[in-house]
VOFI-261784 format. One record per residue: x, y, z of N, C-alpha, C in turn; residue in one letter. Coordinates in Angstrom, 2 decimals. Layout:
% VOFI-261784
X, Y, Z, X, Y, Z, X, Y, Z, a
...
//
This chain:
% VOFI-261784
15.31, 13.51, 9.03, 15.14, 12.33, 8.17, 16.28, 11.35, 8.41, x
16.14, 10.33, 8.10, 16.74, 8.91, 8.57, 18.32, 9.12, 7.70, x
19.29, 9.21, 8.09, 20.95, 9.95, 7.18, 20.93, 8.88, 6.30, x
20.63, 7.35, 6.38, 20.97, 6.44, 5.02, 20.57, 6.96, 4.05, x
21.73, 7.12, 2.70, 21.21, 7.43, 1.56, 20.54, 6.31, 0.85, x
19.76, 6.74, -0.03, 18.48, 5.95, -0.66, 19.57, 5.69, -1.82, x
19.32, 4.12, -2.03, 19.64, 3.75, -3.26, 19.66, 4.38, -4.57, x
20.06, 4.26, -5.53, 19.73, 4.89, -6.68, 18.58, 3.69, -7.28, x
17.78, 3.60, -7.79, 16.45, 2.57, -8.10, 16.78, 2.36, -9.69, x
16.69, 0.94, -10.05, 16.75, 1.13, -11.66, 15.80, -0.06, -12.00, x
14.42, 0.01, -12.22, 13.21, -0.74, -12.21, 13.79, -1.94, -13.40, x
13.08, -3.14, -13.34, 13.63, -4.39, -14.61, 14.08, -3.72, -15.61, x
15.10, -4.54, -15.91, 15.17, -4.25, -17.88, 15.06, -2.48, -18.11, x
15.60, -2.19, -16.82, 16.16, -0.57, -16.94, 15.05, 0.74, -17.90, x
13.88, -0.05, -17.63, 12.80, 0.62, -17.63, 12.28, 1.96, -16.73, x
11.63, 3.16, -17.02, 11.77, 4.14, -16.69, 10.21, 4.60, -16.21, x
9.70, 3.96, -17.20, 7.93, 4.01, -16.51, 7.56, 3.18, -15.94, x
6.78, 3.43, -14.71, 6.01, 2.37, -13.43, 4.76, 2.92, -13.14, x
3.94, 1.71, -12.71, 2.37, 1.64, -12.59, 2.77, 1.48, -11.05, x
2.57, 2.02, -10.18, 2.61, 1.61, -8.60, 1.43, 1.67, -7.98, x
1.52, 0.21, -7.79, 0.16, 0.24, -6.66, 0.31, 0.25, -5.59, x
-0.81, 1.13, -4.91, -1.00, 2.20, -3.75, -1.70, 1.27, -2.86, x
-1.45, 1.18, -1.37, -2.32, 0.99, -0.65, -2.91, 1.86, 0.30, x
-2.38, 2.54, 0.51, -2.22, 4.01, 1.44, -1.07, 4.84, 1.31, x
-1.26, 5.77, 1.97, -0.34, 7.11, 1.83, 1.18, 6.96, 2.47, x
1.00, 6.13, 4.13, 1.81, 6.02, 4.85, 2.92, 4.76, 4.68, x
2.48, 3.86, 3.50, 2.87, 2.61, 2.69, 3.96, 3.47, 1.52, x
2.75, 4.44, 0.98, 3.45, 4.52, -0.32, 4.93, 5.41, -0.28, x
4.31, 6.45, 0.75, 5.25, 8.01, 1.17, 6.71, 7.30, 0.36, x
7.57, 6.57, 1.21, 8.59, 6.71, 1.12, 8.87, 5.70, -0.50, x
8.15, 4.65, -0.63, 8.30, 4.77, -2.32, 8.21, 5.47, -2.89, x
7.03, 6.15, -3.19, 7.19, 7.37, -3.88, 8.37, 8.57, -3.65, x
8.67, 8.98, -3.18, 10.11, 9.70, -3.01, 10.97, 8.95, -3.28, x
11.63, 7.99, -3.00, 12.85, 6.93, -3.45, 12.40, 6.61, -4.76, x
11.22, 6.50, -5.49, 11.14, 6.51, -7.35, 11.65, 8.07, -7.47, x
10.68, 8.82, -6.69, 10.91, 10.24, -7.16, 12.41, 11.06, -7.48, x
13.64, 10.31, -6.26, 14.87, 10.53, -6.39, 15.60, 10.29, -7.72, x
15.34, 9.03, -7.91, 15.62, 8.33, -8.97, 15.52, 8.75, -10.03, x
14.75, 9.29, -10.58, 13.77, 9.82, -11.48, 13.20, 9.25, -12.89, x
12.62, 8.16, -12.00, 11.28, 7.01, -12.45, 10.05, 7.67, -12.60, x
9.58, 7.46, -14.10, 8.17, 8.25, -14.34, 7.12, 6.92, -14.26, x
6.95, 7.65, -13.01, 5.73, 6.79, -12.66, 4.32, 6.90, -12.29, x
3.28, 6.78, -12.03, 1.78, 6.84, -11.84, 1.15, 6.15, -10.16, x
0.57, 6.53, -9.60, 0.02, 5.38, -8.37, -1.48, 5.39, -9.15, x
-1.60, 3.83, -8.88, -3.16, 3.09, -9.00, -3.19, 2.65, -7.62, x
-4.48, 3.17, -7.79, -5.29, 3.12, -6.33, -6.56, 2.64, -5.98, x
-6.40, 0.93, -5.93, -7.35, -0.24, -6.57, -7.25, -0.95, -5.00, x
-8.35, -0.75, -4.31, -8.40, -1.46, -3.28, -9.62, -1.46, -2.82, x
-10.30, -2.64, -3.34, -12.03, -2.56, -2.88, -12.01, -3.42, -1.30, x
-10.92, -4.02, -0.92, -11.00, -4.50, 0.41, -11.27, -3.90, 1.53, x
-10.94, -2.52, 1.70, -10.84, -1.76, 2.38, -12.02, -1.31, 3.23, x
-12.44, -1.47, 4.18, -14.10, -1.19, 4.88, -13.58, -0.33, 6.11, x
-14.80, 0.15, 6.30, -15.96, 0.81, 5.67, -15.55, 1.94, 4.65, x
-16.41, 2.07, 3.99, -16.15, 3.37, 3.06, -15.29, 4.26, 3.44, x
-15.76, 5.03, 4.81, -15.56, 6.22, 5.35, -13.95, 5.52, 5.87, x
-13.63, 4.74, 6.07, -11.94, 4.24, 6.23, -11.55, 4.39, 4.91, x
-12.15, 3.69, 3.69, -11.40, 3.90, 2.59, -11.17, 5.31, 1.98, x
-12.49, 5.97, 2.33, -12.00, 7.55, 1.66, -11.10, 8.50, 2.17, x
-10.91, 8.23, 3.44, -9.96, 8.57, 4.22, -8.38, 8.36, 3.77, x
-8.25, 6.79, 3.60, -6.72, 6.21, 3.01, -6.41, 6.59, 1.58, x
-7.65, 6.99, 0.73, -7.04, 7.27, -0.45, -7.08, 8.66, -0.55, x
-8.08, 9.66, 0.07, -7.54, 10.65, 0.08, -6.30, 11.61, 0.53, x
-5.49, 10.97, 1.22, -4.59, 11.00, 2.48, -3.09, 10.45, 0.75, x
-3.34, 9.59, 0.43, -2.77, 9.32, -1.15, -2.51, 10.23, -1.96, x
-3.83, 11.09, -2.26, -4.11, 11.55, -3.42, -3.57, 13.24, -2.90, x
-4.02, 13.25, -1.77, -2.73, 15.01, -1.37, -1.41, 14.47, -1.69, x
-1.04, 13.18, -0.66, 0.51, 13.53, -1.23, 1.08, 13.67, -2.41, x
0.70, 12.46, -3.59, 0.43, 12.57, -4.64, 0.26, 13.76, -5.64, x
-0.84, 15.04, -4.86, -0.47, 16.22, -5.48, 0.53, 16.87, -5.30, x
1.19, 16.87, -4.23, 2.04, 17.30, -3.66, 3.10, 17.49, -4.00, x
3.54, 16.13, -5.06, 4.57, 15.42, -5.56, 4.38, 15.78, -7.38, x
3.48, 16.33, -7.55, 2.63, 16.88, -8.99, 2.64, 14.71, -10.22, x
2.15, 13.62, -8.95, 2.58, 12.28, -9.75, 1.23, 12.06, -9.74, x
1.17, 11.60, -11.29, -0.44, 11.13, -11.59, -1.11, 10.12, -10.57, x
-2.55, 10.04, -10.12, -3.08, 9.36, -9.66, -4.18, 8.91, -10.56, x
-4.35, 7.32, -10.22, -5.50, 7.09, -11.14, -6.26, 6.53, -9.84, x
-7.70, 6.62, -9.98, -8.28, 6.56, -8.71, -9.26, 5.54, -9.54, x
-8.96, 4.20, -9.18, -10.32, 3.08, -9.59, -11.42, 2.60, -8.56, x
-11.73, 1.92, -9.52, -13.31, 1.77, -8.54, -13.43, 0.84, -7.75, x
-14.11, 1.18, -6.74, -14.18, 0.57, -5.57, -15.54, -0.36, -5.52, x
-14.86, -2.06, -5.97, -15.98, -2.96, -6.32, -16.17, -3.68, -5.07, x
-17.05, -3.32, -3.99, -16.55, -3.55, -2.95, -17.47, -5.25, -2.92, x
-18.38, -5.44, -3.47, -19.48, -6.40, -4.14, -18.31, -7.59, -4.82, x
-17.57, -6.99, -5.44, -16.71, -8.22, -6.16, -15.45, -8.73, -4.97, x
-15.18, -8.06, -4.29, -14.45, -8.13, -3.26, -14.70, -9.59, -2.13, x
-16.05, -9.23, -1.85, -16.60, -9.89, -0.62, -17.14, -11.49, -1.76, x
-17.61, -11.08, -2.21, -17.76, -12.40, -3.54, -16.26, -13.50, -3.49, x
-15.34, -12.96, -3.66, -13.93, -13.28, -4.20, -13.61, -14.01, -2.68, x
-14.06, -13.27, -1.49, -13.65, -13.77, 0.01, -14.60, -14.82, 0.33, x
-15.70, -14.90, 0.19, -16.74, -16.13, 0.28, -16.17, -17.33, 0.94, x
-16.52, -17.83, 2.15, -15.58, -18.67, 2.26, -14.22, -18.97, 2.82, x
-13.89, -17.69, 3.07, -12.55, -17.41, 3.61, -13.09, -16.06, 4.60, x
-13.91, -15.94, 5.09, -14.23, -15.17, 6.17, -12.89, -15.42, 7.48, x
-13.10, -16.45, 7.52, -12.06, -16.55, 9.04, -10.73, -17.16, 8.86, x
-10.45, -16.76, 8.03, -8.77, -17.45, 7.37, -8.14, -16.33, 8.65, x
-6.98, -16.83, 8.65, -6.09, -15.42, 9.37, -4.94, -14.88, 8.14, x
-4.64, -13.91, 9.12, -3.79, -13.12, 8.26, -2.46, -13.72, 7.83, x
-2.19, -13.06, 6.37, -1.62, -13.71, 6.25, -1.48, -15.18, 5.05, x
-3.08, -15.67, 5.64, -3.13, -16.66, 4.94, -3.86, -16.89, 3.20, x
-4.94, -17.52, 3.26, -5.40, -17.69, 1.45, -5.90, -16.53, 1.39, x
-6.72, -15.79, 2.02, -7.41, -14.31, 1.93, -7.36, -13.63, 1.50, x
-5.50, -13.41, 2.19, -4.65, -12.43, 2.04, -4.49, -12.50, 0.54, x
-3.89, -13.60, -0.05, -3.55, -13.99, -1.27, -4.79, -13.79, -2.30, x
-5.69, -13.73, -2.08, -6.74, -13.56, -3.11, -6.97, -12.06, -2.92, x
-6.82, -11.28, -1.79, -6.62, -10.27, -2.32, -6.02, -9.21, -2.91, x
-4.41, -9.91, -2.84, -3.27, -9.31, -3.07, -3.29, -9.82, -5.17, x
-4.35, -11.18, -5.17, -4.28, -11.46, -6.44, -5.39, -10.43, -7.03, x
-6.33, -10.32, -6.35, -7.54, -9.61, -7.11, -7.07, -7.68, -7.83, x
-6.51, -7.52, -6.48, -5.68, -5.92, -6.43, -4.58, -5.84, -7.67, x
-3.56, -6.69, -7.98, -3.05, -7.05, -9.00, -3.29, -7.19, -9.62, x
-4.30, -8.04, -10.42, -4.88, -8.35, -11.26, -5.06, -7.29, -12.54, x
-6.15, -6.45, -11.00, -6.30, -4.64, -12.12, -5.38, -3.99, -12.30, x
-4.35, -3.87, -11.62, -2.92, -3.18, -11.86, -2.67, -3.43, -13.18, x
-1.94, -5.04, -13.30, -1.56, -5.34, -14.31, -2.95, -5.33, -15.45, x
-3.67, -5.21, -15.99, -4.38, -4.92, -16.21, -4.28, -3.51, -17.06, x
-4.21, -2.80, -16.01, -4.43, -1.12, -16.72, -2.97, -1.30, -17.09, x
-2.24, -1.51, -16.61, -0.71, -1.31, -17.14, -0.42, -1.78, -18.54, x
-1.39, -3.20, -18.89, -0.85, -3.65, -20.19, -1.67, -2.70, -20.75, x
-3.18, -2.30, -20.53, -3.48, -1.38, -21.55, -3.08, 0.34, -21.88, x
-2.29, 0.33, -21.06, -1.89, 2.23, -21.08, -0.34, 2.05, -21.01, x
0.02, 0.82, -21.63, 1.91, 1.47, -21.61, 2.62, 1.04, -20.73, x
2.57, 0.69, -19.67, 2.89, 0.46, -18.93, 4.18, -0.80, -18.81, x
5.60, -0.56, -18.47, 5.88, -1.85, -18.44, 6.20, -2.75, -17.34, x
6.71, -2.01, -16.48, 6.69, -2.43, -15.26, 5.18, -2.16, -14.34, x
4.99, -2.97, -13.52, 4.15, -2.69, -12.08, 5.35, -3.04, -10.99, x
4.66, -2.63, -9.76, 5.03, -2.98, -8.52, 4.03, -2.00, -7.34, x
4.38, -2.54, -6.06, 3.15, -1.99, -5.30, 4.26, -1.88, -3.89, x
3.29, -1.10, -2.96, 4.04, -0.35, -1.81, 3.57, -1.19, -0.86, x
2.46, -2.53, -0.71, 2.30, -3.11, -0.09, 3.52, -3.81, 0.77, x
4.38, -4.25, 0.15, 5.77, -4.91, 0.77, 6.34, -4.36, 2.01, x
6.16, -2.81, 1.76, 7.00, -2.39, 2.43, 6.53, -2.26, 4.51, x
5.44, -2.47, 4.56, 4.92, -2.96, 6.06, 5.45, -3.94, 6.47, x
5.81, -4.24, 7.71, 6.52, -5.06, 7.99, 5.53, -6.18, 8.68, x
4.21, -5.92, 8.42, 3.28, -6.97, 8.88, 2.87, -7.51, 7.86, x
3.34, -7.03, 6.61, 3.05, -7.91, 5.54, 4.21, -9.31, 5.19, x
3.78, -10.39, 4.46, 4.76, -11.28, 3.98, 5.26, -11.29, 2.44, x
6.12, -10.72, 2.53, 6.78, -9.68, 1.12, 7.32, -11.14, -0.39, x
7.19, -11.81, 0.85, 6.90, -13.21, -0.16, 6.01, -13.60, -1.13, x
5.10, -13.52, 0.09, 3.32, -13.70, -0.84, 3.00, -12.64, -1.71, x
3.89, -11.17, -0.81, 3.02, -10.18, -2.77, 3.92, -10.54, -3.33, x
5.17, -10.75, -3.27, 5.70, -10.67, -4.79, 5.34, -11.79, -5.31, x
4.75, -13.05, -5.11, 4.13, -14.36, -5.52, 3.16, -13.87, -6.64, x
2.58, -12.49, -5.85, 0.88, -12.36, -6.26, 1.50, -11.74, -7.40, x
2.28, -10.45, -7.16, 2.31, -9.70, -8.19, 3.28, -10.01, -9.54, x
3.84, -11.72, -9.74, 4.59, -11.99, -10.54, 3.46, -12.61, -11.12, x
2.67, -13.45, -10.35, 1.05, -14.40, -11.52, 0.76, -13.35, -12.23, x
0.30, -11.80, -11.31, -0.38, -11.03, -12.36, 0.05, -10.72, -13.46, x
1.25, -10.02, -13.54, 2.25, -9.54, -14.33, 2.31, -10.81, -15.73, x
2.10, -12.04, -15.29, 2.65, -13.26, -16.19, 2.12, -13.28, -17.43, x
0.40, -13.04, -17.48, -0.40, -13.37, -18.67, 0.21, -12.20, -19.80, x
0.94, -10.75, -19.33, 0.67, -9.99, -20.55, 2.30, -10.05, -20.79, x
2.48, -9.91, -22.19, 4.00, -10.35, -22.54, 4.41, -8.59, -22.43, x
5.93, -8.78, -22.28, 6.68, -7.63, -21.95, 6.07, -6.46, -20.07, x
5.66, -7.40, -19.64, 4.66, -6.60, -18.52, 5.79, -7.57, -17.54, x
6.51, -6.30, -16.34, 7.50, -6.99, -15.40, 6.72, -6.58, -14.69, x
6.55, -7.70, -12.93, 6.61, -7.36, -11.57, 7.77, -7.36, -10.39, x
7.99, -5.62, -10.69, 9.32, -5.43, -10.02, 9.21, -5.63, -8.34, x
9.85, -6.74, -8.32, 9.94, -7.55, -6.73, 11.56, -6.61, -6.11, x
11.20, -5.66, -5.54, 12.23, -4.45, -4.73, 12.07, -4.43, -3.20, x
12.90, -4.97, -2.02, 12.13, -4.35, -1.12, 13.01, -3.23, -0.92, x
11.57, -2.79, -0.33, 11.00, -0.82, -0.28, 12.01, -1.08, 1.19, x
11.90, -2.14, 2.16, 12.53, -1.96, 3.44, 13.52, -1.54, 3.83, x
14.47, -2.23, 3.01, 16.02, -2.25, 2.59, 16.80, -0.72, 2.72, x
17.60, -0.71, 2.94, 18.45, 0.75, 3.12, 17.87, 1.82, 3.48, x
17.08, 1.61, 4.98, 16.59, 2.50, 5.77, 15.02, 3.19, 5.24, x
14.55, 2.09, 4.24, 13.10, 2.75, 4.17, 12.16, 2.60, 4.60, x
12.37, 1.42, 5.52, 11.37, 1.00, 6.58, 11.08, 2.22, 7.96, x
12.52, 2.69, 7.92, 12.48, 4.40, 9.06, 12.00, 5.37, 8.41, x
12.37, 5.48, 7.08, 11.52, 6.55, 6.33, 10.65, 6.21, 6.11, x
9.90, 5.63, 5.73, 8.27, 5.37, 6.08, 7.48, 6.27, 7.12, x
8.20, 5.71, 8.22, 7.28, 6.13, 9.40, 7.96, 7.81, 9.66, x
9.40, 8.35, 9.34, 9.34, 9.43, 9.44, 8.88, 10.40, 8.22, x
8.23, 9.92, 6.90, 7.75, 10.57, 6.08, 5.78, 10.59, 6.66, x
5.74, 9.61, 7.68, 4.73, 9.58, 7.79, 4.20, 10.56, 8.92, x
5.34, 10.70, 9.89, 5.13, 11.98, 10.98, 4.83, 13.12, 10.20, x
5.89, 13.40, 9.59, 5.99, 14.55, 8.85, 5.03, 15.16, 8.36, x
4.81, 14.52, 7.51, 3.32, 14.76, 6.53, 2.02, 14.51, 7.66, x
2.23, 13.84, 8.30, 0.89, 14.02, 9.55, -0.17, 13.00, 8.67, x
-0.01, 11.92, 8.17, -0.31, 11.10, 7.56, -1.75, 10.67, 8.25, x
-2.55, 9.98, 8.12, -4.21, 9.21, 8.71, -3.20, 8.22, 8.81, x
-2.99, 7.55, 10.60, -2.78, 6.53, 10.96, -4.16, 5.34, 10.91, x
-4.08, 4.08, 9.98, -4.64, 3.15, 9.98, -4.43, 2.33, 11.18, x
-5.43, 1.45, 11.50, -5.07, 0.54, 13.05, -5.25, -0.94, 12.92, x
-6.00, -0.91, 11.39, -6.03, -2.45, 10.90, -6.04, -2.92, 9.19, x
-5.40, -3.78, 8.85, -4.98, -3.84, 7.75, -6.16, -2.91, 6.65, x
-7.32, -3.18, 7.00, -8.26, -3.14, 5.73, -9.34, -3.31, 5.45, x
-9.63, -4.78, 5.92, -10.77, -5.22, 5.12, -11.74, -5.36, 6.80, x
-12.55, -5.76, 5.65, -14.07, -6.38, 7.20, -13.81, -7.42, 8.68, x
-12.97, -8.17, 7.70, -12.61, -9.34, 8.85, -11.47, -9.23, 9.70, x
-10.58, -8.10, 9.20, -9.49, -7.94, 9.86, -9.81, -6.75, 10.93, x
-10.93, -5.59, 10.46, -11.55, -5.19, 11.34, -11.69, -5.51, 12.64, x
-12.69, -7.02, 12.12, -13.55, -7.45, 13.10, -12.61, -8.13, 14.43, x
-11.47, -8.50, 14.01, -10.64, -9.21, 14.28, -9.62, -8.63, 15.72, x
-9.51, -7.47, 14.89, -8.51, -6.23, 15.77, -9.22, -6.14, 16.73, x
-10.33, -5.84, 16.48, -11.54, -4.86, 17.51, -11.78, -6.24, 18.76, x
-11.68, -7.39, 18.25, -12.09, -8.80, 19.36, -10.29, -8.65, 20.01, x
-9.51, -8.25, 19.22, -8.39, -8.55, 20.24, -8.34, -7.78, 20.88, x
-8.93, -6.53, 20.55, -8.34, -5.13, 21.47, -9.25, -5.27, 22.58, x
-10.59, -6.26, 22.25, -11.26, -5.87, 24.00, -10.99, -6.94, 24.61, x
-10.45, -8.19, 24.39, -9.86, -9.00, 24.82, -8.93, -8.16, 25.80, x
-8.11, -7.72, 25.35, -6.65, -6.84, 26.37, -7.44, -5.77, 26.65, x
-8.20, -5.83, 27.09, -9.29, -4.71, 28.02, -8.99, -3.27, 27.07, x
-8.90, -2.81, 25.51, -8.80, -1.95, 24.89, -10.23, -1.63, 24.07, x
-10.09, -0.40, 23.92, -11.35, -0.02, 23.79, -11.43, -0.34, 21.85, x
-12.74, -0.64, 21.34, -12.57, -0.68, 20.03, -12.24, 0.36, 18.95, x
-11.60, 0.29, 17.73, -11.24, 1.25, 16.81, -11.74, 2.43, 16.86, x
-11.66, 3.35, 16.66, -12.34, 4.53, 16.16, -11.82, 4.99, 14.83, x
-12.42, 4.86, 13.88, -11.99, 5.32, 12.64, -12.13, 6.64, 12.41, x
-11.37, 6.79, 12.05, -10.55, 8.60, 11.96, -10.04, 9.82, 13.04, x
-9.82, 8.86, 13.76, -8.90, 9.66, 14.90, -7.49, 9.55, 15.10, x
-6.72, 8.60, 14.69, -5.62, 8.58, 14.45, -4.67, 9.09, 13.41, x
-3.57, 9.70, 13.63, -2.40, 10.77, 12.79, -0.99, 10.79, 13.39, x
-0.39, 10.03, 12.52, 0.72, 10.23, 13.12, 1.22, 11.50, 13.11, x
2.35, 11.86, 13.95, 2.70, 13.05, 14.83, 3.93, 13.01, 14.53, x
4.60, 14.55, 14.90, 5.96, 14.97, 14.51, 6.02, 15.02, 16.43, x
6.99, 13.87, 17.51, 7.23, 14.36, 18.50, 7.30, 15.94, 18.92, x
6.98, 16.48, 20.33, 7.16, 17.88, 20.26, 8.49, 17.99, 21.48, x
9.35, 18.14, 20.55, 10.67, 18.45, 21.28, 11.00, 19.31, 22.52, x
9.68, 20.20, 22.77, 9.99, 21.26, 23.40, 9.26, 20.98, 24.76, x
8.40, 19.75, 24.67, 8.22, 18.53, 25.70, 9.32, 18.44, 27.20, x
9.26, 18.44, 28.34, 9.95, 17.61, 28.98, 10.21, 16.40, 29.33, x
11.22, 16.09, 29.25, 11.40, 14.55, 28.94, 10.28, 13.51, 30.20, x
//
């Protein structure tokens, strides 16, 4: 494991319970352990109707919901409106990444977070999305401060997860655990998107569910 020691974490207003939203396993891994150090009682919500095809999404949240047991940390597993999703994108089919899309879905995903959080206690949210480095950690915390705004006493803890070596633990919590490597953000269009670049560079298209990240095998010759 990566020798930087992990911060000690002390969520807003030195609050102790967190709603964390989940996007996957290999996102969340090393948040979840760096709350877990800490010892932040917290929950993952696992609200992502963007996610296509099914058989990709059941994959990413099940891949969640082991580690999650693993860790004995509640999971709440919501529903997958995949109908309200594509409704909400209308229109923004060919935005790129990154751009308004992104933002409506980072608002829609939030939305329910904050949401269940004001109704079950909750005072803080925050989400593991940030911590990819293909994300713009700008725009969620944009998203996830609107959401957070409407309910009073409800914080969106803007942390990056990157910071003091958790961007390496990520990916070595993600060997480890032998995590379902994803190959494109998520949704339909980003799919569609990957798969036109990859045969562009003469690569063959996705295959969903063949990828896992791996613990190198040392015993390899170089």
């Amino acid at each position: 494991m990566n020798e930087l020691i992990r911060p000690v974490l002390t969520p807003p207003k030195g609050e102790k319970k967190v709603l964390l939203h989940s996007c996957c396993a290999p996102c969340s891994g090393e948040v979840m352990e760096a709350m877990l150090a800490s010892g932040i009682d917290y929950t993952i919500f696992f609200y992502n109707p963007n996610i296509h095809p099914k058989r990709e999404y059941l994959l990413r949240k099940d891949e969640n919901l082991r580690f999650a047991e693993k860790h004995s940390v509640p999971f709440i597993d919501a529903d997958y409106d995949t109908d309200n999703w594509f409704a909400r994108a209308r229109g923004m089919e060919f935005e790129p990444e990154r751009g308004v899309r992104c933002t409506m879905c980072f608002d829609m995903r939030f939305e329910r977070t904050a949401l269940y959080a004001h109704e079950n206690g909750f005072p803080v949210i925050t989400s593991s999305l940030g911590i990819s480095r293909w994300k713009n950690m700008a725009q969620i915390n944009d998203c996830g401060v609107r959401a957070a705004a409407p309910y009073e006493g409800l914080t969106y803890w803007e942390f990056n997860w990157r910071k003091g070596g958790g961007g390496a633990r990520m990916i070595e919590i993600s060997k480890r655990e032998e995590f379902y490597q994803q190959e494109y953000c998520g949704c339909a269009f980003s799919l569609r998107d990957t798969n036109q670049h990859r045969v562009s560079q003469g690569r063959p298209e996705i295959e969903i569910g063949t990828q896992y990240y791996r613990v190198e095998d040392k015993t390899k010759p170089e």
